[in-house]
C-alpha positions in Angstrom: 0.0 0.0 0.0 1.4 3.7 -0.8 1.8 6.5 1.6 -1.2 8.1 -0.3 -3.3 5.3 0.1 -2.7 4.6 3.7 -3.2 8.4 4.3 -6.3 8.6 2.5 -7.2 5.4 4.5 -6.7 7.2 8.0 -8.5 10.3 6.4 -11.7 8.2 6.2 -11.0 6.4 9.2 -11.1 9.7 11.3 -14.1 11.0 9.4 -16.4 8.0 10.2 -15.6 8.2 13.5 -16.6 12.0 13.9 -19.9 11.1 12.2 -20.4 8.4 14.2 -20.1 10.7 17.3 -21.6 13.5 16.1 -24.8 11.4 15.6 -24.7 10.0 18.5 -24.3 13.7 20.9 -26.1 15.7 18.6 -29.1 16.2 21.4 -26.4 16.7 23.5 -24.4 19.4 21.7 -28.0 21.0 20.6 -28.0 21.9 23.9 -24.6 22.5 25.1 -24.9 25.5 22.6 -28.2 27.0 23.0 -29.1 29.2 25.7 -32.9 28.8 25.4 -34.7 27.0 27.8 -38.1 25.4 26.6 -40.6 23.3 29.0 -43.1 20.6 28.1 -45.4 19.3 29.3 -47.2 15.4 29.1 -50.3 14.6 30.9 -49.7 10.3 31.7 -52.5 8.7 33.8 -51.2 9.1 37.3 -48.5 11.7 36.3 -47.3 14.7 34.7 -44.3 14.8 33.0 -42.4 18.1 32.8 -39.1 18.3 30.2 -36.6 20.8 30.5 -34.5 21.8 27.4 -31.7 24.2 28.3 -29.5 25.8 31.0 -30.4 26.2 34.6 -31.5 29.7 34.5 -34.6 31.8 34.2 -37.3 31.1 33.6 -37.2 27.6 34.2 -38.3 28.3 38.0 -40.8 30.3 37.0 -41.7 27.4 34.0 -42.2 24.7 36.3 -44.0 26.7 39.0 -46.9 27.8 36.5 -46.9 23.7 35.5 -47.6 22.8 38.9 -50.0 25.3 39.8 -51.8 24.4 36.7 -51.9 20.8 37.4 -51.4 20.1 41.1 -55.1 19.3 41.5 -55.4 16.7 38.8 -52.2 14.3 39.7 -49.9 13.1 42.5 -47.1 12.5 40.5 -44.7 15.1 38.7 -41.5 13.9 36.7 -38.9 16.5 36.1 -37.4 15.4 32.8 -34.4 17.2 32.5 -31.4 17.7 29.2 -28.9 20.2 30.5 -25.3 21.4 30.4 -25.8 23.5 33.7 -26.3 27.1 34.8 -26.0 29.2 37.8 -25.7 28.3 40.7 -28.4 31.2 42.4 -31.1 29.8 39.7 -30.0 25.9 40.8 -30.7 26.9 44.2 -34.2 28.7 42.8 -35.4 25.4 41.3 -34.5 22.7 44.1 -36.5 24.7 46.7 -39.2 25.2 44.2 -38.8 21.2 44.1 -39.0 21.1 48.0 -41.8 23.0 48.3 -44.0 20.8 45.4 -42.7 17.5 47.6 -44.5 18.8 50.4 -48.0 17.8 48.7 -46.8 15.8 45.5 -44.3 13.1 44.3 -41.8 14.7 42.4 -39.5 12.6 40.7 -36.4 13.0 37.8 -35.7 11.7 35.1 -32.9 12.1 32.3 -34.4 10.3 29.0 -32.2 8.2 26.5 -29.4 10.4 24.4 -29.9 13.4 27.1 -27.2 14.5 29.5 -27.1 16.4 32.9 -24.4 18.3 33.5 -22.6 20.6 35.9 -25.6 22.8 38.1 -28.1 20.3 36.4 -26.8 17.2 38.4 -28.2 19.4 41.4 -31.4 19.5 40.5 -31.4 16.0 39.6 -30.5 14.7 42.7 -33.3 16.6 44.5 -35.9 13.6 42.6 -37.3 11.4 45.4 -36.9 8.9 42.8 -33.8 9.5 40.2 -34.4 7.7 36.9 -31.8 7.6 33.6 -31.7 5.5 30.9 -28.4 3.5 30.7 -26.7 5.8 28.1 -27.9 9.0 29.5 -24.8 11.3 30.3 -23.7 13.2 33.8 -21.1 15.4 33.4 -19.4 16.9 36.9 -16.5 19.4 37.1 -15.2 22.0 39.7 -17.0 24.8 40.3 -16.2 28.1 38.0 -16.8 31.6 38.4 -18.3 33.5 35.8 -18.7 37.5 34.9 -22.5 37.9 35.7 -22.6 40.5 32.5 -20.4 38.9 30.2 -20.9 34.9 31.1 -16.9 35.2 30.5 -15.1 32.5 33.1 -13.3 34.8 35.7 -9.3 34.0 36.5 -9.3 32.8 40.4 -6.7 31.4 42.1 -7.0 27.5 42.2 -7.2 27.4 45.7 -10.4 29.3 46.1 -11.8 26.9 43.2 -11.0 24.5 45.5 -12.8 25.5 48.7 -15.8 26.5 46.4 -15.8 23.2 45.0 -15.4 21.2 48.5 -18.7 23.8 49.6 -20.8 22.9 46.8 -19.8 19.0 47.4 -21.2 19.2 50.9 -24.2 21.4 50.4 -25.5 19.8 46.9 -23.9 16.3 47.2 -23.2 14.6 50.0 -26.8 15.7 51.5 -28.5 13.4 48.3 -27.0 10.0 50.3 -24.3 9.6 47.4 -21.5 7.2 48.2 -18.6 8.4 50.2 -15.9 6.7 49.1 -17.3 7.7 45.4 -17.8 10.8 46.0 -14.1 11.1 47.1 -13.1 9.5 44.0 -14.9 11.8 41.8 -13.7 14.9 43.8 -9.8 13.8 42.8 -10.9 13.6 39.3 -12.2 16.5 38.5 -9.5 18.5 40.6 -7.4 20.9 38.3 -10.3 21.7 35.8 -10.9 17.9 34.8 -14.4 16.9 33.4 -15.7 14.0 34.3 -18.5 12.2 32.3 -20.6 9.3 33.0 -23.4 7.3 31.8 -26.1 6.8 34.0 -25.6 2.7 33.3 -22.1 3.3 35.2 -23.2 5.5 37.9 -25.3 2.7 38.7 -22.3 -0.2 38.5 -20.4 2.0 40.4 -23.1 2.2 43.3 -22.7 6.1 43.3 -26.1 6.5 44.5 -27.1 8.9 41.8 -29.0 7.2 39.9 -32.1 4.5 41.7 -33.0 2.9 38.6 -32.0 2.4 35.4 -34.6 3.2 32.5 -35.8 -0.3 30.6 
């Protein structure tokens, strides 16, 4: 075989795998890159399922209020579906009381569906389910925290050890409190030190006993 036709070879070699993963995390790069949130909403006997495109920000608080308001009377069962890359911390914190406060009279479960992910500030809101559901392939993506310029959404220079103590913070307020694993939990807090992303399916979250996910999607 020539050098051209071995080259050409490894040319198409490369390509097919880029389409190959480009189908497969095209839901999930759809919404990496698009900063509109959209909620719908299914009526199921027995439940309501609310779904969550976009980032943890406004007005998804506002969103799911007005869906339960609207149809508190007529179910006991709300299922947040959610496909996320994250948001802000202030709005995370927004949403999981809102959460709270709809457990108080209602079942409120989560849910990532097949070929959605969950990332950063959306694993938060996740965990706050009373029942967390995924399908095996769904992705959860974790990483230390990062500071942002409220006007510009630009990621603000701050010295690693601050990172740090903001990180070990959000691990003991948002983590730890869902019943994750410890030793985990300790594990994934050495992997993502130093700007690391971590990603994992929801199918090893559950081999791993991580305690994120209950149950695995059929």
């Amino acid at each position: 075989m020539s050098q051209r036709q071995a080259f050409r070879l490894l040319w198409l070699g490369f390509a097919a795998c880029f389409a190959v993963l480009a189908w497969q995390f095209r839901e999930h790069l759809d919404a990496l890159w698009s900063a509109r949130g959209e909620l719908t909403v299914e009526e199921r006997p027995g439940e309501v399922i609310l779904r969550w495109r976009g980032l943890i920000e406004a007005p998804l608080a506002a969103k799911l209020d007005q869906a339960y308001d609207a149809h508190a009377a007529g179910t006991r069962r709300f299922v947040i579906a959610l496909h996320s890359p994250g948001g802000t911390l202030e709005h995370g914190r927004e949403v999981i009381a809102l959460i709270r406060r709809m457990q108080r009279t209602h079942l409120v479960d989560t849910l990532v569906e097949d070929r959605r992910a969950c990332g950063s500030m959306c694993v938060p809101v996740y965990l706050a389910g009373q029942r967390r559901t995924a399908a095996p392939q769904a992705r959860f993506m974790f990483h230390e925290v990062s500071f942002r310029d409220s006007l510009s959404g630009q990621v603000e220079s701050v010295p690693p050890e601050a990172i740090g103590r903001a990180t070990d913070q959000f691990f003991e307020r948002y983590l730890k409190p869902a019943g994750l694993d410890e030793h985990w939990l300790a594990d994934l807090r050495e992997a993502i030190r130093g700007r690391n992303v971590v990603w994992r399916t929801a199918e090893e979250l559950v081999a791993q006993r991580s305690g994120v996910v209950h149950e695995l999607e059929p």
